[in-house]
N, C-alpha and C positions, 0 to 999 in steps of 0.2 A: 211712623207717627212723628210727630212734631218734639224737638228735643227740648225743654224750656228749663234755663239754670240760674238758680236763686243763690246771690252772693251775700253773706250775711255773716255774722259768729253764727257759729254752731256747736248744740251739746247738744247730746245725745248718750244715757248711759242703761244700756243694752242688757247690761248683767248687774246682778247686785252688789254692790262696793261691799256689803258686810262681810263677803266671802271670796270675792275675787277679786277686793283691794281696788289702790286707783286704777290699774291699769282697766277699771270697768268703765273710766269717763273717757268722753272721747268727747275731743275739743278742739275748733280750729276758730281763734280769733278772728281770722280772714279767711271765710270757708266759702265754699261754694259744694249746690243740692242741685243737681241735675236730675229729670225727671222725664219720664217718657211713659205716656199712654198710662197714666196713674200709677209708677211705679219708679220705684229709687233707682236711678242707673250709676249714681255715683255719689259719695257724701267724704269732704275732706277738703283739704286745704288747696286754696284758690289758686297757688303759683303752683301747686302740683298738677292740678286738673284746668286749668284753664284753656292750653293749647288744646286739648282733649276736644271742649267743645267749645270751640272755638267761633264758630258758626250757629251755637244754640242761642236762642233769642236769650235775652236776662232782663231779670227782676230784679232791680239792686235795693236790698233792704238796709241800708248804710244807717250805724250804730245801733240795729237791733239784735235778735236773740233770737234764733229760730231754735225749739224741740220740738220733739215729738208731740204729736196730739196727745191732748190728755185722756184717760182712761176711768171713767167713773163705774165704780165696781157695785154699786148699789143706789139705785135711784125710782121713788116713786113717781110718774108721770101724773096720775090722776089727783097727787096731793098740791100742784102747783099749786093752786089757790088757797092751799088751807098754810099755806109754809109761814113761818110765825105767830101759831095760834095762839092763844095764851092761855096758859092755867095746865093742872095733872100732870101726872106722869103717865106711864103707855097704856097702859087700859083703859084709866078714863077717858085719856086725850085722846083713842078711838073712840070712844062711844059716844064722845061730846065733837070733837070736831073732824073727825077722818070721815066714818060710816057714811055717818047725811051727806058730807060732797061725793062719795062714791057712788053714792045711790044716784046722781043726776048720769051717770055714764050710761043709764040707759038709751039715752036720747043719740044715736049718731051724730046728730049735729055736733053736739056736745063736746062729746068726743073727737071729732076731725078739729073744732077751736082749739081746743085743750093741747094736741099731739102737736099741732102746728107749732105753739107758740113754746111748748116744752121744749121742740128741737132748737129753735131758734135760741132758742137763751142758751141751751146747754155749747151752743155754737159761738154766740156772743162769746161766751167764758172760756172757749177754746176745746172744749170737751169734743170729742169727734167721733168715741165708743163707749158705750153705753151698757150695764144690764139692769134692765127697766124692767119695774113692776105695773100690768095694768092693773085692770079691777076685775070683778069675777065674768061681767061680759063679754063674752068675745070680741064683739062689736071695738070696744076699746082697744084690741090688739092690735085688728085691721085696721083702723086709723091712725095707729101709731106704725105700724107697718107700711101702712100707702106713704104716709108723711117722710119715712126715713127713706124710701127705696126712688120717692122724688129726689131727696137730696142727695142720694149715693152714700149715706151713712153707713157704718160697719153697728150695727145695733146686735142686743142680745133680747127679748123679751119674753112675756108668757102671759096667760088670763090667770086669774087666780083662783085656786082651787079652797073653798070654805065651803061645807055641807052644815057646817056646824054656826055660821053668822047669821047676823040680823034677819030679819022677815025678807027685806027686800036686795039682802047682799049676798044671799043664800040660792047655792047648788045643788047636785045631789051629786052620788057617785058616778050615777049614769051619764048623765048632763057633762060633768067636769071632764071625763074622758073624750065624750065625742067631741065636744067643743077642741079639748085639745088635739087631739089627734085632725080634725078638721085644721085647725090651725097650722101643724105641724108638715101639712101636704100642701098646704096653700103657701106657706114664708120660709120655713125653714132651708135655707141654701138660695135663696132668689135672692139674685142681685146680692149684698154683703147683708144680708139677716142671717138670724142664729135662733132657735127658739130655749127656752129654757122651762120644766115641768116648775109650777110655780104653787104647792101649797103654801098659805098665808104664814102660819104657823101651827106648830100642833096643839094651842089651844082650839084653832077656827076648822079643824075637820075629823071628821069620825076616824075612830082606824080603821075601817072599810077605805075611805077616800085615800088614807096614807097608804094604805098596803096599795091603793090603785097605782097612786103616785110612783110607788116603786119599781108595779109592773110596768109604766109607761116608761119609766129611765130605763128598763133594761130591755122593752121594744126598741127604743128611740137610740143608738149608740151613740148618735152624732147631737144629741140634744145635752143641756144643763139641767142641772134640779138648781132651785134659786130660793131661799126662805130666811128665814129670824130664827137667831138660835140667842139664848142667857144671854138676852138686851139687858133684862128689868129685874127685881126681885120680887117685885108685884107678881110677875106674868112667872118666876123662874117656881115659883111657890105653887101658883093655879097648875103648873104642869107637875108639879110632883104631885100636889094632891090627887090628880087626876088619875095618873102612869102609877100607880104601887109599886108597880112590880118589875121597874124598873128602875138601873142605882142611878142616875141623871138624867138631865136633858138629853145631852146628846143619844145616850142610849135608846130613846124614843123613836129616832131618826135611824140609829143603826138596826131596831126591830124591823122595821120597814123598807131597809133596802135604800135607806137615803142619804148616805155617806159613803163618799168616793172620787177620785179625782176631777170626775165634773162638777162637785159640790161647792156649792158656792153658799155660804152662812153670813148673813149679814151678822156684825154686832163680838159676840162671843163676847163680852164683856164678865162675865163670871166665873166661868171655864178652870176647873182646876187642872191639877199637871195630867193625872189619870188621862180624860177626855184629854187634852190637848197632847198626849202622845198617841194617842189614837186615832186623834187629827191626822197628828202626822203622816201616822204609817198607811193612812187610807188614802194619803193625797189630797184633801178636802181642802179648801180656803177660806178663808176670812175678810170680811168687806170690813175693816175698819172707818168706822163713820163719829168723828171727834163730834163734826158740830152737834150731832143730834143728842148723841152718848150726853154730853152737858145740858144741852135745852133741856132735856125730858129727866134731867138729874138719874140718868140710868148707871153711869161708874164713868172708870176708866179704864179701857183699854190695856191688858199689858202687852204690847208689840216684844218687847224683850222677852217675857215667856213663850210668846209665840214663836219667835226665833230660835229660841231654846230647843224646842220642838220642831224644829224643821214645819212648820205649818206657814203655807204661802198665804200672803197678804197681797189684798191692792187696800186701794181709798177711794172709800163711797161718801156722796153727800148727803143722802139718804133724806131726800127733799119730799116731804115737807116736814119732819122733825128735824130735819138738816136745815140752818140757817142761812144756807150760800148754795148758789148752784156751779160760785167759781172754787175749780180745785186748788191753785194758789191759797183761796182763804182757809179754804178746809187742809192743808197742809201746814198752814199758820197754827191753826190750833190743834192738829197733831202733834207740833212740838210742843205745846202747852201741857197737854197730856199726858207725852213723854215725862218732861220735865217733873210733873208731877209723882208720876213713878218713879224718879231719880236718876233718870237719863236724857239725854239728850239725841234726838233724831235730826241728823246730817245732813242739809241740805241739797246733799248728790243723791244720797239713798230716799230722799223724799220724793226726789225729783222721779228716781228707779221706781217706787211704790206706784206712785201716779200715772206709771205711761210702761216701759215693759214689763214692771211686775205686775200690774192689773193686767196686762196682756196674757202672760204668759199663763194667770188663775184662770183666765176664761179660755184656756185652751187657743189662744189667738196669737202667741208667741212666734210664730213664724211669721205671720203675715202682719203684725201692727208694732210696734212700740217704739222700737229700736233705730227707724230712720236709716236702716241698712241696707244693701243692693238686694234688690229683688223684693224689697218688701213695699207694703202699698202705701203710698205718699200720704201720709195725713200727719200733716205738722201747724206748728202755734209760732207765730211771729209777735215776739214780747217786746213790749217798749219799755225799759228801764228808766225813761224819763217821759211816763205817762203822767203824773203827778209834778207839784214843784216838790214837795218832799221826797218823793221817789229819787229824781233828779240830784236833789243834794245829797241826797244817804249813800248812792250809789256811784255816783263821779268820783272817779280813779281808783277805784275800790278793785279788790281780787273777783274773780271770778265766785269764788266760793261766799265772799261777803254780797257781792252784788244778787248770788243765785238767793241765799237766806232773805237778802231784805224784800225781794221780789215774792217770796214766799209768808212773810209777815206781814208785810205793810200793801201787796197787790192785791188785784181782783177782775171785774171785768176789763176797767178803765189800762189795762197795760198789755191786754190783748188787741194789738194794731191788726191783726190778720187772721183765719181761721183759715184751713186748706183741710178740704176734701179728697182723696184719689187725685192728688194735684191740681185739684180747681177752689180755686178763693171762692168760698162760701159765704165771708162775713169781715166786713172792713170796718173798723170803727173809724 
């Protein structure tokens, strides 16, 4: 295959600084990303590898910023249109603005519009891996599935399982399984898809359907379980009222077999130490989602506790409660959140969150994040003078000041390039 090497700065941090210090950053001012048949064959400094390939064609990205593709560890596909609705917080703002747009998913058509233009954006923004929520249609998976396996996207997704929603958003036990197990023989391992068992929450279905839920994670070994856990107090209250007889939320999800290291929990936002050292030791993760956590006034996140606890974290946009589908902005307001807690979140570890530590939560850790040899090419070409304020903030500035402002002050507009399995999917 054709060798083709991209000369640019490069960062790239593989492992998490909080634990394994700088030497997790890895950084070559004048680097050069050599790439073959969608796969890293070499990442590092340009006078060390250049004689190397010498002969491979190049891309010269002069004064840009290549990392890793970003990593969105919680995203709704079907809420695209409803994303900054206004008014409630999470109950209502399902009943008033989610429901009604889910319910048009019955329509195919619908659904291929919708998947289409969700990929696209999430491309614009640099985003390249994804675990996406549809809606309880199947229908809705396969069009998000045809749409990503066109683009060569590394996607995670699932239908949503609710026995317990609206008239028209409504499953049964029956229904939820075959649909997913259908699903699951049809995408799961095709081309770079993943499937993931997707109850909404455990207000939206019976314990019949949980307990399904569970037999189906532990059919499926290679599949995720993916839902909402202690977003709201609204919604943290309807589940105690419901559960007696259990001491939490979480505990809901541990009756049923739905906690463990393919677990992926949007939110946790309430979580005391108890639950979150049970996190821990089950290996379970957490999709921290700033922008929405604020929009729908559901809390703050404590990332520090979570760390506390060994509980792996990525960063979700968690669109349409999420106000950005770019991970740059929603790292902006991670630090905001932090801050609020009384810490401050690092602009390398942020970087780490968004791209191999969401890798590594969705079991993707070998093959995505890291930008390292053997792993599959999907990187973000930033322009630190996409803006004229970008521009001034960031001229002659450290690496570590230029990475922050890029994470405050960017968005779509400073992603120059999106790269799939080493193919430019999206140029601005």
């Amino acid at each position: 295959m054709t060798v083709i090497r991209h000369r640019a700065e490069l960062l790239s941090v593989p492992q998490d600084p909080a634990t394994a210090g700088p030497s997790a950053i890895l950084h070559h001012p004048d680097g050069l990303l050599a790439i073959e048949d969608g796969h890293v064959l070499a990442f590092g400094a340009w006078d060390d590898l250049a004689a190397r390939f010498a002969e491979a064609e190049i891309v010269d990205h002069k004064g840009k910023l290549i990392v890793p593709g970003f990593v969105d560890a919680h995203v709704h596909f079907p809420q695209t249109d409803r994303i900054a609705a206004h008014g409630e917080q999470l109950l209502e703002w399902l009943e008033r603005h989610i429901f009604p747009a889910e319910a048009a998913f019955a329509e195919k058509a619908h659904c291929d519009e919708v998947a289409a233009f969700f990929l696209d954006e999430l491309l614009r923004n640099g985003t390249t891996t994804a675990l996406v929520f549809g809606t309880v249609h199947a229908a809705s998976v396969d069009a998000l599935f045809e749409a990503a396996l066109a683009r060569d996207m590394r996607l995670i997704a699932g239908k949503v399982l609710m026995d317990l929603g609206p008239e028209d958003l409504r499953d049964s036990v029956a229904e939820g399984r075959a649909d997913t197990e259908d699903l699951i023989a049809r995408w799961h391992g095709k081309g770079r898809l993943g499937y993931a068992v997707t109850p909404r929450f455990a207000l939206t279905s019976s314990d019949a359907q949980l307990a399904d839920a569970g037999a189906l994670l532990a059919e499926h070994p290679g599949v995720l379980l993916h839902t909402h856990l202690s977003e709201n107090l609204g919604e943290i209250a309807a589940v105690a009222e419901r559960f007696t007889d259990e001491s939490d939320y979480l505990a809901v999800y541990e009756r049923f077999g739905l906690v463990g290291p393919r677990s992926v929990f949007a939110h946790g936002v309430h979580l005391d130490d108890d639950a979150l050292v049970r996190m821990g030791q089950a290996g379970a993760g957490i999709a921290f989602c700033p922008t929405s956590n604020l929009f729908l006034g559901s809390g703050l996140f404590d990332l520090a506790r979570a760390d506390a606890h060994h509980v792996r974290t990525g960063i979700g946009t968690d669109v349409g409660a999420g106000t950005s589908f770019s991970i740059l902005s929603t790292l902006g307001e991670a630090y905001k959140v932090c801050r609020m807690r009384g810490r401050a979140l690092d602009p390398f570890r942020a970087l780490y969150l968004a791209t191999a530590g969401g890798a590594a939560m969705l079991g993707l850790g070998e093959r995505i994040g890291g930008l390292q040899p053997g792993q599959e090419a999907d990187f973000v070409v930033l322009d630190s003078a996409a803006t004229p304020l970008l521009a001034r903030r960031t001229a002659g500035q450290s690496l570590h000041d230029r990475l922050f402002a890029l994470q405050m002050l960017g968005d779509d507009r400073v992603v120059a390039h999106s790269y799939v399995a080493g193919r430019c999917v999206h140029s601005r």
